[in-house]
PDB file of N, CA, C and O in Angstrom:
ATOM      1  N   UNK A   1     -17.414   3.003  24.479  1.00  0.00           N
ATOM      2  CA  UNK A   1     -16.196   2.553  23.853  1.00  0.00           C
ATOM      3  C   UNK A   1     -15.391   3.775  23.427  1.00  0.00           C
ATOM      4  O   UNK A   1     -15.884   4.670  22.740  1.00  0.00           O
ATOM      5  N   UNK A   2     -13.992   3.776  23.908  1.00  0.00           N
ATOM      6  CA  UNK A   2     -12.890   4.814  23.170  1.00  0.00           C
ATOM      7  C   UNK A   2     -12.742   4.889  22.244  1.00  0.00           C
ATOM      8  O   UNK A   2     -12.550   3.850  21.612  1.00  0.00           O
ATOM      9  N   UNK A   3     -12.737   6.247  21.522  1.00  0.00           N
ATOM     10  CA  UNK A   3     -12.635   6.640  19.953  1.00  0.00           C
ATOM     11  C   UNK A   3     -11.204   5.507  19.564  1.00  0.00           C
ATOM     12  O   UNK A   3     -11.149   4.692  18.643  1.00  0.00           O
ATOM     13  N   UNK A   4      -9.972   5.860  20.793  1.00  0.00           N
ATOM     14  CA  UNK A   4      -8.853   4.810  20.402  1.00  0.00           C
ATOM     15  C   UNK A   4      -9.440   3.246  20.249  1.00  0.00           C
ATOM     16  O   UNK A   4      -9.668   2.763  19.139  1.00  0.00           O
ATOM     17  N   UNK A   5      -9.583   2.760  21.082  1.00  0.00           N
ATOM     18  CA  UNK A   5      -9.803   1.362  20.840  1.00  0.00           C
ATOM     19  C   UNK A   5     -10.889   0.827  19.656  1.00  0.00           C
ATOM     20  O   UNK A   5     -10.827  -0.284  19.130  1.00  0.00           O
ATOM     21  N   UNK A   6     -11.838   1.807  19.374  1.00  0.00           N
ATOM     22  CA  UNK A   6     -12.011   1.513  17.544  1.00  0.00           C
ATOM     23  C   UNK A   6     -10.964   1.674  16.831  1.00  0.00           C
ATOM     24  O   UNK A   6     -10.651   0.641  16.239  1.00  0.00           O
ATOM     25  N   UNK A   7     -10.281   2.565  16.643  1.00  0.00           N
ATOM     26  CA  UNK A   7      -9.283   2.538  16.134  1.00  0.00           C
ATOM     27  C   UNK A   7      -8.392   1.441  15.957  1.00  0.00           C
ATOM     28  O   UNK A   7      -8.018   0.889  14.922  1.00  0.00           O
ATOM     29  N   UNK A   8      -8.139   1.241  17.063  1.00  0.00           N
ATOM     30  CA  UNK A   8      -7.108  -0.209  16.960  1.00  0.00           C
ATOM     31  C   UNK A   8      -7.585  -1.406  16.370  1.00  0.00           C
ATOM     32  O   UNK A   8      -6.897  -2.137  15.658  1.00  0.00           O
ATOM     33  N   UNK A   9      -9.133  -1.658  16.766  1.00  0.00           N
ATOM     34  CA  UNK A   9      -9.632  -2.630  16.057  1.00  0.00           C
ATOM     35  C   UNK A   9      -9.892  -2.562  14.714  1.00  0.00           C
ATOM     36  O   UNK A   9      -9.841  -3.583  14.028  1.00  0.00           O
ATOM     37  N   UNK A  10     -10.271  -1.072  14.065  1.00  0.00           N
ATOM     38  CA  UNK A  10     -10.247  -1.240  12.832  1.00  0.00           C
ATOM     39  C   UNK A  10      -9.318  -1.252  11.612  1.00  0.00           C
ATOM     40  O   UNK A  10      -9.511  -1.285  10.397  1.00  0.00           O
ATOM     41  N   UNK A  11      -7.988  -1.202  12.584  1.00  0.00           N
ATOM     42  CA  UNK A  11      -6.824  -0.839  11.472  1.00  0.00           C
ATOM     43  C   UNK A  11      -6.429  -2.434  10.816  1.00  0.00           C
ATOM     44  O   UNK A  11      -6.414  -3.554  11.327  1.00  0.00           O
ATOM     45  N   UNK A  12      -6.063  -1.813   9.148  1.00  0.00           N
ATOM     46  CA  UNK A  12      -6.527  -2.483   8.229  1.00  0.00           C
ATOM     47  C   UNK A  12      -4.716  -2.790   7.742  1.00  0.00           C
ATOM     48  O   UNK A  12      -3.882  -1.884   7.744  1.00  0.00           O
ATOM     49  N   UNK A  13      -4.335  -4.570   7.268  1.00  0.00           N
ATOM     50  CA  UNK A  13      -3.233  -4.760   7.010  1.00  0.00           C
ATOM     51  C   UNK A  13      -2.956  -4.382   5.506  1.00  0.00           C
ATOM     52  O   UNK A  13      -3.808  -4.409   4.618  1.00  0.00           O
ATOM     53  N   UNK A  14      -1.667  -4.033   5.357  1.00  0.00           N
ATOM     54  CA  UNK A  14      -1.174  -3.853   3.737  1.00  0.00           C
ATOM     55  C   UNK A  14      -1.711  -5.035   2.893  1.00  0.00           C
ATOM     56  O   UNK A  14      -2.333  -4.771   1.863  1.00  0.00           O
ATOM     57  N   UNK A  15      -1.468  -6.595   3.344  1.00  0.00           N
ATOM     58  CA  UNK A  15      -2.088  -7.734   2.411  1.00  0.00           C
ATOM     59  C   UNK A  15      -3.588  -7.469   2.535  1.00  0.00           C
ATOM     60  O   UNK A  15      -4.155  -8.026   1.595  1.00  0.00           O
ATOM     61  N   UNK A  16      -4.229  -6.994   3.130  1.00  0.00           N
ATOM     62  CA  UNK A  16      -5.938  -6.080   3.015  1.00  0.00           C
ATOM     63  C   UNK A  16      -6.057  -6.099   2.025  1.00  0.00           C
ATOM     64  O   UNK A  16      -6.774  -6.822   1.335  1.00  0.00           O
ATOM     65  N   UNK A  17      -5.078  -4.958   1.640  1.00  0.00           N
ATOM     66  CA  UNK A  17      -5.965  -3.772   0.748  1.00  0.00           C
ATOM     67  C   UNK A  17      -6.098  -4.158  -1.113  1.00  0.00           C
ATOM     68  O   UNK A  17      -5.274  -4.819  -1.745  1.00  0.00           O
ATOM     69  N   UNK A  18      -7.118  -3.648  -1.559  1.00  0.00           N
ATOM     70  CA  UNK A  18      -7.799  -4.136  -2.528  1.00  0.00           C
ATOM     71  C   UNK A  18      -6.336  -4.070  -3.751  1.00  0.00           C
ATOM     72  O   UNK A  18      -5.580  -3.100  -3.709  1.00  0.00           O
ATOM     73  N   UNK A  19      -6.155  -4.986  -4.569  1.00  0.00           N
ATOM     74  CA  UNK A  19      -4.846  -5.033  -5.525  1.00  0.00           C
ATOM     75  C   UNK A  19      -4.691  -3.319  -6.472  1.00  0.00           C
ATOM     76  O   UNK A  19      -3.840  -2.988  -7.297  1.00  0.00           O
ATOM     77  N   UNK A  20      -5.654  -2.676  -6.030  1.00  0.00           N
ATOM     78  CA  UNK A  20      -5.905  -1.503  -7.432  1.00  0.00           C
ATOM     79  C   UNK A  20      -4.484  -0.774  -6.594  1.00  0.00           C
ATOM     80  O   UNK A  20      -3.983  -1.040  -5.501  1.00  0.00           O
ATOM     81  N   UNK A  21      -4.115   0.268  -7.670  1.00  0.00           N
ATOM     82  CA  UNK A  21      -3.263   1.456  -7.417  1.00  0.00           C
ATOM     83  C   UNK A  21      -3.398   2.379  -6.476  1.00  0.00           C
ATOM     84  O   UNK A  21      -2.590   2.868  -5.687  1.00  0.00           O
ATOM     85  N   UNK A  22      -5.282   2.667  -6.789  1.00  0.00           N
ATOM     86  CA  UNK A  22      -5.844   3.355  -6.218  1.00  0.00           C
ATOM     87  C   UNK A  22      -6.154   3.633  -4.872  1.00  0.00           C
ATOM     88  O   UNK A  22      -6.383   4.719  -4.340  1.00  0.00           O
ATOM     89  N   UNK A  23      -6.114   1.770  -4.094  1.00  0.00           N
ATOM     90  CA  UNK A  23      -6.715   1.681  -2.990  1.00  0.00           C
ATOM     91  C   UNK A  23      -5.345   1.757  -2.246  1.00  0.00           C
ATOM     92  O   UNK A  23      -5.359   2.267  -1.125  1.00  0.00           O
ATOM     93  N   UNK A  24      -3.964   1.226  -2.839  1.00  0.00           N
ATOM     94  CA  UNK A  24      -3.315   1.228  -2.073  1.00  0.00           C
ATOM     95  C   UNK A  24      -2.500   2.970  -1.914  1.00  0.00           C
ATOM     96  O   UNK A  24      -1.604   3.197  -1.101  1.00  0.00           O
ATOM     97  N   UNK A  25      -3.125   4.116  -2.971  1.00  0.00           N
ATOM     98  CA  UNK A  25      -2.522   5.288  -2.107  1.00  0.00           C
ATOM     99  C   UNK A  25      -3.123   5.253  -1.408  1.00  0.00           C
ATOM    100  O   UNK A  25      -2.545   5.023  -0.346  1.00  0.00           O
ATOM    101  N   UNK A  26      -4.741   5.425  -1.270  1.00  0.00           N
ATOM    102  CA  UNK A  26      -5.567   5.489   0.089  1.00  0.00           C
ATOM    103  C   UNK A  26      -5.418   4.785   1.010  1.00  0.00           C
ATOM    104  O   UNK A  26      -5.943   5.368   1.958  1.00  0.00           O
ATOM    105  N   UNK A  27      -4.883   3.558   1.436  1.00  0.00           N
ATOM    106  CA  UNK A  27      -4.108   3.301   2.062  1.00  0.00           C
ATOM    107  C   UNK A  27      -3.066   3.937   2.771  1.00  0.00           C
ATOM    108  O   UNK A  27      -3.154   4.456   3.884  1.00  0.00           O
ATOM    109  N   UNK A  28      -1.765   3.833   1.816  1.00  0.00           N
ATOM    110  CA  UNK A  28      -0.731   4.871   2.433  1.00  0.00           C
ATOM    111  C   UNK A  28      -1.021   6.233   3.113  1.00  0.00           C
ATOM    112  O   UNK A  28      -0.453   6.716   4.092  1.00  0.00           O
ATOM    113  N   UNK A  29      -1.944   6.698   2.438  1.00  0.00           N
ATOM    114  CA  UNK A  29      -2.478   8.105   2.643  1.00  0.00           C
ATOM    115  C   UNK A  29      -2.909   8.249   4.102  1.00  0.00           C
ATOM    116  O   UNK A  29      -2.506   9.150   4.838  1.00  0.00           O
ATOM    117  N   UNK A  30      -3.839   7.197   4.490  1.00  0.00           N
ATOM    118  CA  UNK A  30      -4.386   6.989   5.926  1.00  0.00           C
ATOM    119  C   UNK A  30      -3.655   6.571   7.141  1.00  0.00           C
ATOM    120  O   UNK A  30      -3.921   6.696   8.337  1.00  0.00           O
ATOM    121  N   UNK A  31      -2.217   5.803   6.225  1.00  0.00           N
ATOM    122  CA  UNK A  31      -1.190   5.442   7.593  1.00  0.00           C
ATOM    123  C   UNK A  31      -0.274   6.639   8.072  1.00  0.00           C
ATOM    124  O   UNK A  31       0.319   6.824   9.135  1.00  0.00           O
ATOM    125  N   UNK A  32      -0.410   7.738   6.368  1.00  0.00           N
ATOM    126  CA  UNK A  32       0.602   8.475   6.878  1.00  0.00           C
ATOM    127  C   UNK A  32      -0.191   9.929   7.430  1.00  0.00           C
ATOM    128  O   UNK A  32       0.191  11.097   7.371  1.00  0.00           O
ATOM    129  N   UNK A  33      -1.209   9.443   7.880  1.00  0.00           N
ATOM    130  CA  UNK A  33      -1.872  10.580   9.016  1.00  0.00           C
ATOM    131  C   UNK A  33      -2.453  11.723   8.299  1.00  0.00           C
ATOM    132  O   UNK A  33      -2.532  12.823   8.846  1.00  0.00           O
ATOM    133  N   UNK A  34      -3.055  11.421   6.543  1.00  0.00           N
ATOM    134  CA  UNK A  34      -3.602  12.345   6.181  1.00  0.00           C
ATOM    135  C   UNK A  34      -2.895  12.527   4.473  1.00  0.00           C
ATOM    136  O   UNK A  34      -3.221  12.483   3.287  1.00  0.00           O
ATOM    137  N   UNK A  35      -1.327  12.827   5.677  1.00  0.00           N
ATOM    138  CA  UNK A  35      -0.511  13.236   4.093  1.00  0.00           C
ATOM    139  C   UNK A  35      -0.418  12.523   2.754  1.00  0.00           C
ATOM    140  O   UNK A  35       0.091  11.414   2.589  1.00  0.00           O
ATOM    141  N   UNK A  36      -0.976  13.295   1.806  1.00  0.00           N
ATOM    142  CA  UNK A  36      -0.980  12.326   0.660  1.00  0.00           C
ATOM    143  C   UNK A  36       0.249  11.670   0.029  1.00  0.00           C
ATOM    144  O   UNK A  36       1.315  12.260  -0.145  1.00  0.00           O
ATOM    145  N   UNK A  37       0.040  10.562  -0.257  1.00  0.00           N
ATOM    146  CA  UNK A  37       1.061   9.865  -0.806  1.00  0.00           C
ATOM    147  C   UNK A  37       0.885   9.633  -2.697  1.00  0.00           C
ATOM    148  O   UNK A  37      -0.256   9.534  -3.148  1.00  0.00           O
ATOM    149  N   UNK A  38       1.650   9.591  -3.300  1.00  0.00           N
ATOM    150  CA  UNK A  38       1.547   9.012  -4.599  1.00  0.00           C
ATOM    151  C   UNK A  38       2.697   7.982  -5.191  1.00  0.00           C
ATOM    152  O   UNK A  38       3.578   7.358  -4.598  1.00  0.00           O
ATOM    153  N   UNK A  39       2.348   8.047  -6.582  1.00  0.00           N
ATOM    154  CA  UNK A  39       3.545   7.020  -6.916  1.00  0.00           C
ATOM    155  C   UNK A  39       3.852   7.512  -7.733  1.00  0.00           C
ATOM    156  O   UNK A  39       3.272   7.865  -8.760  1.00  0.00           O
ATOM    157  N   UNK A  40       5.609   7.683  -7.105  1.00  0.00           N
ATOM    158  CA  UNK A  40       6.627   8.660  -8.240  1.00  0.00           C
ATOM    159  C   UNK A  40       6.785   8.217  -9.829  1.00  0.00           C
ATOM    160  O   UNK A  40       7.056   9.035 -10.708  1.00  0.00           O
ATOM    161  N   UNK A  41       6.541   6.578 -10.113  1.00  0.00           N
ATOM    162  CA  UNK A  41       6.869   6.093 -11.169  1.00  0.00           C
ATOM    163  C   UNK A  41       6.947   4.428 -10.972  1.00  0.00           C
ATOM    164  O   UNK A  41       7.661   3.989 -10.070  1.00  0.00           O
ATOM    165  N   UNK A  42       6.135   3.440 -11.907  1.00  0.00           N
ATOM    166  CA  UNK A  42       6.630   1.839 -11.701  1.00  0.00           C
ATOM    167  C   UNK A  42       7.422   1.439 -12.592  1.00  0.00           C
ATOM    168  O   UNK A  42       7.631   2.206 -13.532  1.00  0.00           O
ATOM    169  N   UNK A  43       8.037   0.241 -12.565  1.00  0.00           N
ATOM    170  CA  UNK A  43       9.125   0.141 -13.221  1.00  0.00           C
ATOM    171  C   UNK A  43       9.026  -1.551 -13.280  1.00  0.00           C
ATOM    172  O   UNK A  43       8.774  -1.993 -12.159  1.00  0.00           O
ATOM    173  N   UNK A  44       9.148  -2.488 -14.198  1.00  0.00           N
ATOM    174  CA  UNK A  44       8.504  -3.850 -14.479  1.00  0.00           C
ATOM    175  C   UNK A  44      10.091  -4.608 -14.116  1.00  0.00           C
ATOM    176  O   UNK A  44      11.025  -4.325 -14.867  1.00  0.00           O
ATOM    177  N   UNK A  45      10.270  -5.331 -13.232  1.00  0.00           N
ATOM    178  CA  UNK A  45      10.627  -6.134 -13.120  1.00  0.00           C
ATOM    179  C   UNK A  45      10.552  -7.622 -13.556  1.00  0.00           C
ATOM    180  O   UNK A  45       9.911  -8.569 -13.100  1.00  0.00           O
ATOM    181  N   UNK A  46      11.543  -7.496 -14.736  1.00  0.00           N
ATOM    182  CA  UNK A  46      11.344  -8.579 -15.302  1.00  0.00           C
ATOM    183  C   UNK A  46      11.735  -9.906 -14.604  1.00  0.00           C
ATOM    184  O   UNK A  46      11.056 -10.924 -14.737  1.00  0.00           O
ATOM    185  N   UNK A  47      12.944  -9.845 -13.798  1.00  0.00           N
ATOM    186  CA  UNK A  47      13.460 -11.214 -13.308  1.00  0.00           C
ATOM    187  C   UNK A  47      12.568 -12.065 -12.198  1.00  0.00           C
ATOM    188  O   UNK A  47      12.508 -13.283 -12.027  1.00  0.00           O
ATOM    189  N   UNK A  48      11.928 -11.034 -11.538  1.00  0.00           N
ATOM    190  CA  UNK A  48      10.524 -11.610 -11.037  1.00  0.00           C
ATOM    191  C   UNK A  48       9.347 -11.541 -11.458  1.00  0.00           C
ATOM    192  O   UNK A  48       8.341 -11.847 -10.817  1.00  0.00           O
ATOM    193  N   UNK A  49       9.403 -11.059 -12.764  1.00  0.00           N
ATOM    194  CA  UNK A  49       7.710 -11.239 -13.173  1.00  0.00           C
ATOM    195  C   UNK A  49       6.874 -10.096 -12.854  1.00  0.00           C
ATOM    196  O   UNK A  49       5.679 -10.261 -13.097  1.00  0.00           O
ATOM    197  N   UNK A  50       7.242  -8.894 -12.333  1.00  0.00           N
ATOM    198  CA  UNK A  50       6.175  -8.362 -11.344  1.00  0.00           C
ATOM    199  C   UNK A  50       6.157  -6.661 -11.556  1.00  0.00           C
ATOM    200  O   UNK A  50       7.237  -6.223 -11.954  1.00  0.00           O
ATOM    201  N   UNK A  51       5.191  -5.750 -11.368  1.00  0.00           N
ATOM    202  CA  UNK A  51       5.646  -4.439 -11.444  1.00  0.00           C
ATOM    203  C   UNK A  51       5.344  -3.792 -10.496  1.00  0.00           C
ATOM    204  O   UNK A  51       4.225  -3.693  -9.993  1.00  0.00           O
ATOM    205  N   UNK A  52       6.551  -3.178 -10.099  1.00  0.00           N
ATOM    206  CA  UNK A  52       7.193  -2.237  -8.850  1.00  0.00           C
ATOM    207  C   UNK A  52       6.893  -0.840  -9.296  1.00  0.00           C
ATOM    208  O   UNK A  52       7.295  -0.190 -10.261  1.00  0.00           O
ATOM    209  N   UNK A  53       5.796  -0.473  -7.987  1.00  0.00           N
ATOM    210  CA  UNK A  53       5.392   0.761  -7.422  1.00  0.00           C
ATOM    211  C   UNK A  53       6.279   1.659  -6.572  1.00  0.00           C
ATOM    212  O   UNK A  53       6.338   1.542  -5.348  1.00  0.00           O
ATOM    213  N   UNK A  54       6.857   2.419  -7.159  1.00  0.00           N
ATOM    214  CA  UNK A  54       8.072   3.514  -6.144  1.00  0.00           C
ATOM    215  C   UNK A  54       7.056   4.612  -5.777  1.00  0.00           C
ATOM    216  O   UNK A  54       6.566   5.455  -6.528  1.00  0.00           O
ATOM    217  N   UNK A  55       6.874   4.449  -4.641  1.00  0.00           N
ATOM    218  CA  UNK A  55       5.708   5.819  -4.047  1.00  0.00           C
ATOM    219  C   UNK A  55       6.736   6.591  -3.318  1.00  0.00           C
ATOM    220  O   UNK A  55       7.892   6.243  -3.077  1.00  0.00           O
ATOM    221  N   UNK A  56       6.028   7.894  -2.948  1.00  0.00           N
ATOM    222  CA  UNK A  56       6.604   8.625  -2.379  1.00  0.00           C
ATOM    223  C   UNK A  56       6.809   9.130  -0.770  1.00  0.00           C
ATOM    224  O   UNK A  56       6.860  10.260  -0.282  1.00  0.00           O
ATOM    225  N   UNK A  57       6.903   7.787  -0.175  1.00  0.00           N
ATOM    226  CA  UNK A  57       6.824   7.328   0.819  1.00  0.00           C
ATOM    227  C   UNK A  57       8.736   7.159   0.863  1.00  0.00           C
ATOM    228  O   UNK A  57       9.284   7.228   1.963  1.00  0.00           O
ATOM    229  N   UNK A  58       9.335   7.008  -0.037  1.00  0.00           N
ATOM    230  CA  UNK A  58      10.313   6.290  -0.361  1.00  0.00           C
ATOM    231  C   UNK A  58      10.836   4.816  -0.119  1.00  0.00           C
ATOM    232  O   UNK A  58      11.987   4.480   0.160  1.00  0.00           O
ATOM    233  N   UNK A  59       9.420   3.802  -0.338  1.00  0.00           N
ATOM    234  CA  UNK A  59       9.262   2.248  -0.483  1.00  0.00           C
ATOM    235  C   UNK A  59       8.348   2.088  -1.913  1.00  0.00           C
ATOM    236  O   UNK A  59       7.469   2.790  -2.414  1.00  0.00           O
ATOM    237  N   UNK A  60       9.127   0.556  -2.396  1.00  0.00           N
ATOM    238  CA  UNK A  60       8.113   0.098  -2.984  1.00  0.00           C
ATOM    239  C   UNK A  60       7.361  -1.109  -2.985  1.00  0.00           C
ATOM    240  O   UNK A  60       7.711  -2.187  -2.504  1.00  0.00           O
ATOM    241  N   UNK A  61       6.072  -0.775  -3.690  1.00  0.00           N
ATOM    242  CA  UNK A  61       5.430  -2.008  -3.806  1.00  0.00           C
ATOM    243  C   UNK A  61       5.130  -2.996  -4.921  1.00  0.00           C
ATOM    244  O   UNK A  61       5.502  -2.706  -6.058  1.00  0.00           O
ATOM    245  N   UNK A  62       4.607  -3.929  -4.737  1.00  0.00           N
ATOM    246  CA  UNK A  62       4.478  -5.076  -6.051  1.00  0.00           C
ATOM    247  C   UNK A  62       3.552  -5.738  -5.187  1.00  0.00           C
ATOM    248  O   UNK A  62       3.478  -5.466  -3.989  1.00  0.00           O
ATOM    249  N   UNK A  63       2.577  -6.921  -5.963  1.00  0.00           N
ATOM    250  CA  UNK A  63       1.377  -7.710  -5.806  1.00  0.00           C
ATOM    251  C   UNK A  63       2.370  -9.064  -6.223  1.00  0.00           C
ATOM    252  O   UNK A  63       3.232  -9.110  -7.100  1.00  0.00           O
ATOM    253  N   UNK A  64       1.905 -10.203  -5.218  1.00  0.00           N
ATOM    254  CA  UNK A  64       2.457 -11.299  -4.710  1.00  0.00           C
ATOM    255  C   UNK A  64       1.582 -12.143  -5.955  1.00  0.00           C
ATOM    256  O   UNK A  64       0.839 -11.628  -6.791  1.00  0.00           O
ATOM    257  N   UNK A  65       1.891 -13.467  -5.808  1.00  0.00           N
ATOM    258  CA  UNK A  65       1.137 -13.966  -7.136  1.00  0.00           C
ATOM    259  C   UNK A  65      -0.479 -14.388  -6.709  1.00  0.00           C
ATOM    260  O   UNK A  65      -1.034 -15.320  -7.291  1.00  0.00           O
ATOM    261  N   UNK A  66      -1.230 -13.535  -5.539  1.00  0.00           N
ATOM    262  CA  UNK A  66      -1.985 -14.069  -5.140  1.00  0.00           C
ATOM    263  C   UNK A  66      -3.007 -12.259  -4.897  1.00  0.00           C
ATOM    264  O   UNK A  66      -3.982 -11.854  -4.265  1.00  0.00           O
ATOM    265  N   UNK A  67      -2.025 -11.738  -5.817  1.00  0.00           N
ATOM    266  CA  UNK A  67      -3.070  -9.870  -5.465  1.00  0.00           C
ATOM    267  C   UNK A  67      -2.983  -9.715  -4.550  1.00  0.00           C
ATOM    268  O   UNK A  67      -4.018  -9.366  -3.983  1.00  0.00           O
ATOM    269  N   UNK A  68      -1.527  -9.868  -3.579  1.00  0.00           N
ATOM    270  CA  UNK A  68      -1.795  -9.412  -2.316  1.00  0.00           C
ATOM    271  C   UNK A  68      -0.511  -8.156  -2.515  1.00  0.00           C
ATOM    272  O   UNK A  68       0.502  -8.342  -3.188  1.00  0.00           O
ATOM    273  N   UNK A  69      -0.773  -7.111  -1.904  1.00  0.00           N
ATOM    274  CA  UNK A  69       0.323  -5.848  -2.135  1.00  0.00           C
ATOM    275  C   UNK A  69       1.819  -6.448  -1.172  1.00  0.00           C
ATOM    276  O   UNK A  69       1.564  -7.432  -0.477  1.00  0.00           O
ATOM    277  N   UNK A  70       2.915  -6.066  -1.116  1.00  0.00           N
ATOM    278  CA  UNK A  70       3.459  -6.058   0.087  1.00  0.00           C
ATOM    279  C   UNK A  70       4.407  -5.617  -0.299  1.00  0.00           C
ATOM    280  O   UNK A  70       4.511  -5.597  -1.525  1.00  0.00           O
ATOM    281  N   UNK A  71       5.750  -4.956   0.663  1.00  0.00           N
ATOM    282  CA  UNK A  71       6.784  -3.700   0.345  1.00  0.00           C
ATOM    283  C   UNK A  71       7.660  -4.975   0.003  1.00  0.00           C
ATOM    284  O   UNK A  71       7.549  -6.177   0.246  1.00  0.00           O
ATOM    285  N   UNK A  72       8.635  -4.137  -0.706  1.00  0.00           N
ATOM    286  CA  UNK A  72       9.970  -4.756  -1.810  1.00  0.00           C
ATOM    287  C   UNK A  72      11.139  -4.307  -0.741  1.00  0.00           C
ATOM    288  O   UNK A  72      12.325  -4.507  -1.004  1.00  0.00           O
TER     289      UNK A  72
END
């Protein structure tokens, strides 16, 4: 079996990854080929309830009402 085609099978979706802070730099970190990612600052969105992750990716994220991550 090709080192690629593990690859492909093992790549892992953003609604994956575990709700922590943590898992989702390691996350980012692994899509963006190594380079570390962090989060510049969150900021609570009140009109939806929810608090927004500004990483330095320049996207952000927030957890759905079900702990699932996904971009804003």
């Amino acid at each position: 079996m090709s080192q690629a085609f593990v690859r492909e099978n093992d790549e892992m979706l953003l609604q994956d990854v575990s709700p922590s802070i943590t898992a989702l730099i390691m996350y980012l970190t692994r899509e963006n080929n190594g380079i570390r990612i962090y989060e510049k600052h969150r900021v609570k969105d009140n009109e939806h309830n929810r608090e927004v992750h500004v990483m330095s990716n320049g996207l952000s994220y927030a957890k759905d009402k079900d702990s699932k991550w996904y971009i804003i």
